[in-house]
N, C-alpha and C positions, 0 to 999 in steps of 0.2 A: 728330567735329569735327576740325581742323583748323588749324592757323592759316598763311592763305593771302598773309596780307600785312600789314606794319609799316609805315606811313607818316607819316613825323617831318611834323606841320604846324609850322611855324616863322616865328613874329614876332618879333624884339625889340623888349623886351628879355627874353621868354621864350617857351621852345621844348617843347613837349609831345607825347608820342607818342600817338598815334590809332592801336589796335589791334584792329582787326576779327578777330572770331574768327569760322568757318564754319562751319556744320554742313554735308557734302556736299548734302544736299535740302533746307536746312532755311534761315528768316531768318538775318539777321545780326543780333550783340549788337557794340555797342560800347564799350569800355570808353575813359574819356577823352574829351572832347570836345572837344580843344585852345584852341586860342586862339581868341578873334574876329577875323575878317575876311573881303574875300571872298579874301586869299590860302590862307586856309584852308579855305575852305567851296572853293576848285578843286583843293586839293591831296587835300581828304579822298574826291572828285568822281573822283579820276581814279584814286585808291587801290583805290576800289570797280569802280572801271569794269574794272579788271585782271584783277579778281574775277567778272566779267562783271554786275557789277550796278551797284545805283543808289540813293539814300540812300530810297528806296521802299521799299527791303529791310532796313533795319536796325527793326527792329522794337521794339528796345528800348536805351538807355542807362543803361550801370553805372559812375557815378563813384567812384574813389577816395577823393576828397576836395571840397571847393565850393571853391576857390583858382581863381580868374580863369583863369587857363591850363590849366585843366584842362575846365572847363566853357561855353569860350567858344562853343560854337554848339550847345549847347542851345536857344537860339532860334530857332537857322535851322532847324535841325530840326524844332522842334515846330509853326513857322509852315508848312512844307512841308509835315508829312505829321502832327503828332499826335504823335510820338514818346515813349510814356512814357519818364520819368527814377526811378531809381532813388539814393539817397543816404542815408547814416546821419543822423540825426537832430541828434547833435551840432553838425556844422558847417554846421547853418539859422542858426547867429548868425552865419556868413561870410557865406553871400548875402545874408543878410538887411541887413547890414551896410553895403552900398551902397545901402540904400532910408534910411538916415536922415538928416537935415537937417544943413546944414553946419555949422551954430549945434549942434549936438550931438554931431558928429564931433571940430569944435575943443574940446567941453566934455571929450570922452573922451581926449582924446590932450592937453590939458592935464592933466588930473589923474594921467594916467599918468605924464607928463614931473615933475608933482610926485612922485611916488613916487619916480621918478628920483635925486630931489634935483638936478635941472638948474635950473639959477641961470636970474635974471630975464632980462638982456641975450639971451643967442641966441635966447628963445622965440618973440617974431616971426616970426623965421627958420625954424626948426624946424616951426612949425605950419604956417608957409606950404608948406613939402618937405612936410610931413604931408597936406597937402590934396590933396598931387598923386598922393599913391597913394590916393586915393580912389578915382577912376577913374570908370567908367559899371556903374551898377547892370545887372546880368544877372539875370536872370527864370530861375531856376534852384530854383521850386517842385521839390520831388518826388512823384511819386507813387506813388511804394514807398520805405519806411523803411528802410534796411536794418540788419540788425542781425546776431548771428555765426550766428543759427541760416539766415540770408538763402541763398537756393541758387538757380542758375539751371541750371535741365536742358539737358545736352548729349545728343548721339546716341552714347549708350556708358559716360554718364557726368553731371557736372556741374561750374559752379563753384561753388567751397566760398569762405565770408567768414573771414576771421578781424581782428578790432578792431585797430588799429594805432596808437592815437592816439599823436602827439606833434609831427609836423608840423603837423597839426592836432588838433583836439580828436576829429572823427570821423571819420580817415584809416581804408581798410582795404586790405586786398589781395584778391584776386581768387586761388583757387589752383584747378588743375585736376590734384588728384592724382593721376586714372589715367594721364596721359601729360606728370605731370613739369612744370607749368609754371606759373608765378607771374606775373601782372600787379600790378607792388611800388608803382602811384604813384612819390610821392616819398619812401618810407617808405626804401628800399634804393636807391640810384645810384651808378653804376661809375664817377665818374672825380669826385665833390664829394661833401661832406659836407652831407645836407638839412637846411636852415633850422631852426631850432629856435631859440624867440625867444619870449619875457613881452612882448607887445604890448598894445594895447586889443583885448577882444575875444577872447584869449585862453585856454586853461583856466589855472588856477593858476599849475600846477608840468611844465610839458610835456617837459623835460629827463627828469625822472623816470619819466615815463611811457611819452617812449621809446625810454629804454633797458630798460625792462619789455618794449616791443612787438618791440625786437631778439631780446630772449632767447624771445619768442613763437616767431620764424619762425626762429632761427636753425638749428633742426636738421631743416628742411623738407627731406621727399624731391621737392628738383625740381633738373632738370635746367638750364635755362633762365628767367633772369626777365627780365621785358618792363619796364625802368623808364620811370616818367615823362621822364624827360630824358635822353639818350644812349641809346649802343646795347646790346641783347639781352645777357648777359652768363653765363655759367656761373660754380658755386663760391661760391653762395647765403653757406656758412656760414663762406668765409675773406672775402669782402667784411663780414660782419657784424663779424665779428672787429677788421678794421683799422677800420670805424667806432667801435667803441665803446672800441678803443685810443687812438683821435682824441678823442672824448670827454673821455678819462681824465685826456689829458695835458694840456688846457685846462682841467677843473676842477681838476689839480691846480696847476696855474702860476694861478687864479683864488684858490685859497686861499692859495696864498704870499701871493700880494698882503695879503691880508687880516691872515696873521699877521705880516707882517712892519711894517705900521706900524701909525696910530691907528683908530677906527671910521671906516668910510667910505663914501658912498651908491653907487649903481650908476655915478650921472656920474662919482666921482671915480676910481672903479677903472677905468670904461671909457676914463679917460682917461691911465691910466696903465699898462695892458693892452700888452704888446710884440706888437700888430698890424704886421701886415708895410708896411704904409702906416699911418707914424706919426698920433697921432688930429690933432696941428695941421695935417696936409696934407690930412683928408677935407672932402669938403661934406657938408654939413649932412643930406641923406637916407640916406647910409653912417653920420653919426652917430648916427641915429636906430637904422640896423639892427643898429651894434656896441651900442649898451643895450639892445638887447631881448635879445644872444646871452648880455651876462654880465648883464641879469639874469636870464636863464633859467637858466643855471650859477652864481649866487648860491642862488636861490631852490632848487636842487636840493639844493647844500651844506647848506644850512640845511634842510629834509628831512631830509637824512642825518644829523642832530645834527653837522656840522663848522663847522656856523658857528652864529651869531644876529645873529640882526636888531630892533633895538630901537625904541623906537617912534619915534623920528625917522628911521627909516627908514635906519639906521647898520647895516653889517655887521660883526661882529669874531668874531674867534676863540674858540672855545665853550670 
């Protein structure tokens, strides 16, 4: 095998790499299925066509994760030609997630906003930006589970899974040991730190778990990794490095917070957090996505025994 061609399908407000890998004689696997649209269903068209083929040949798709932009034309595919999908098990609460009623959407992301400790006035506000990343449900059944023992045979070789949760619950990467090269999702990205966020819908403690999934891939023999977003990048284990130094220094500037005044809910840290766009000048869907970042960097703390959280949903120093 081979990898013949990378072609970024890109919508905003999010951009996903679509990576056909070849076997010289053999179909094509694709890993990623970018965005929906037909900008992408002619980008990923003409990708293949380079390749001298046609999405007639992709014979199977292997997701990293169920996040919208990752999976968006899994439909068009499957309407075209049948396409089985492949996806870990965990994150069937993501797709599935855009099949529930709105009345239960706003029931989940209020009760989250309660845990918050987010006061009564903005909620209106808030659930209404909440409803707009609901989005259009994507039909992203799987029909292979995958799991770490998951392999898909190359000509020479295979890709190997290894579990990555923490952007999502069942994020993994794709690795093809014999020739050095890693398809990272959004687990590893060369130019941002990935999402990692206590949302509705989320696992627990996803902070925790991955910087667990760093220290998994950090000492991988690869050459090359293909990330979800931006370009190809070498030096697997000093990009791992500067992420989790990134990490380190926002949970520790998250526990200052904590020890330096009274108990206090995730609203009130997250609003007192030195974001580079102070929190009085964001709207209201940035406010939503800095509560979810400390309280995933709360909820890690408190894991680690550096904090507690009491039952009013108060953090203070342990």
């Amino acid at each position: 095998m081979a990898i013949e061609s990378v072609e970024a399908t890109a919508s905003p407000p999010a951009a996903s790499i679509s990576a056909t890998t070849r076997c010289a004689a053999e179909p094509l696997a694709l890993v990623d299925a970018g965005v929906p649209g037909e900008r992408s269903v002619a980008r990923l068209d003409a990708a293949l066509a380079e390749l001298g083929a046609t999405s007639t040949d992709v014979t199977r798709i292997l997701l990293t994760h169920g996040h919208w932009d990752h999976c968006g034309l899994v439909p068009t595919l499957r309407a075209r030609h049948g396409t089985p999908v492949a996806l870990h098990p965990a994150d069937l609460a993501i797709v599935q997630r855009g099949h529930v009623t709105p009345e239960q959407w706003d029931a989940d992301w209020d009760a989250w906003l309660d845990a918050c400790g987010a006061p009564l006035e903005p909620r209106p506000e808030l659930l209404v930006r909440a409803r707009q990343m609901r989005g259009d449900a994507i039909d992203v059944a799987p029909d292979d589970l995958i799991t770490e023992e998951f392999r898909a045979p190359l000509r020479g070789g295979e890709l190997g899974t290894i579990l990555t949760p923490g952007h999502s619950a069942g994020h993994v990467v794709f690795v093809d040991r014999q020739r050095g090269i890693m398809f990272g999702g959004d687990h590893v990205l060369p130019a941002i730190n990935p999402n990692v966020s206590c949302l509705p819908g989320s696992e627990a403690d996803p902070l925790t778990s991955y910087l667990a999934s760093l220290d998994a891939i950090r000492d991988l023999d690869v050459t090359v990794t293909l990330p979800g977003h931006g370009d190809p990048f070498g030096d697997l284990r000093g990009r791992v490095d500067e992420l989790r130094a990134a990490r380190e220094r926002r949970l520790a500037a998250v526990e200052s917070l904590v020890a330096d005044g009274r108990p206090s809910t995730v609203w009130q840290l997250a609003q007192r957090y030195p974001w580079r766009t102070a929190w009085a000048e964001m709207n209201e869907i940035t406010h939503l996505g800095a509560l979810g970042e400390i309280y995933a960097h709360l909820t890690c703390l408190a894991t680690a025994g550096r904090l507690e959280r009491d039952e009013a949903g108060r953090y203070r120093a342990s």
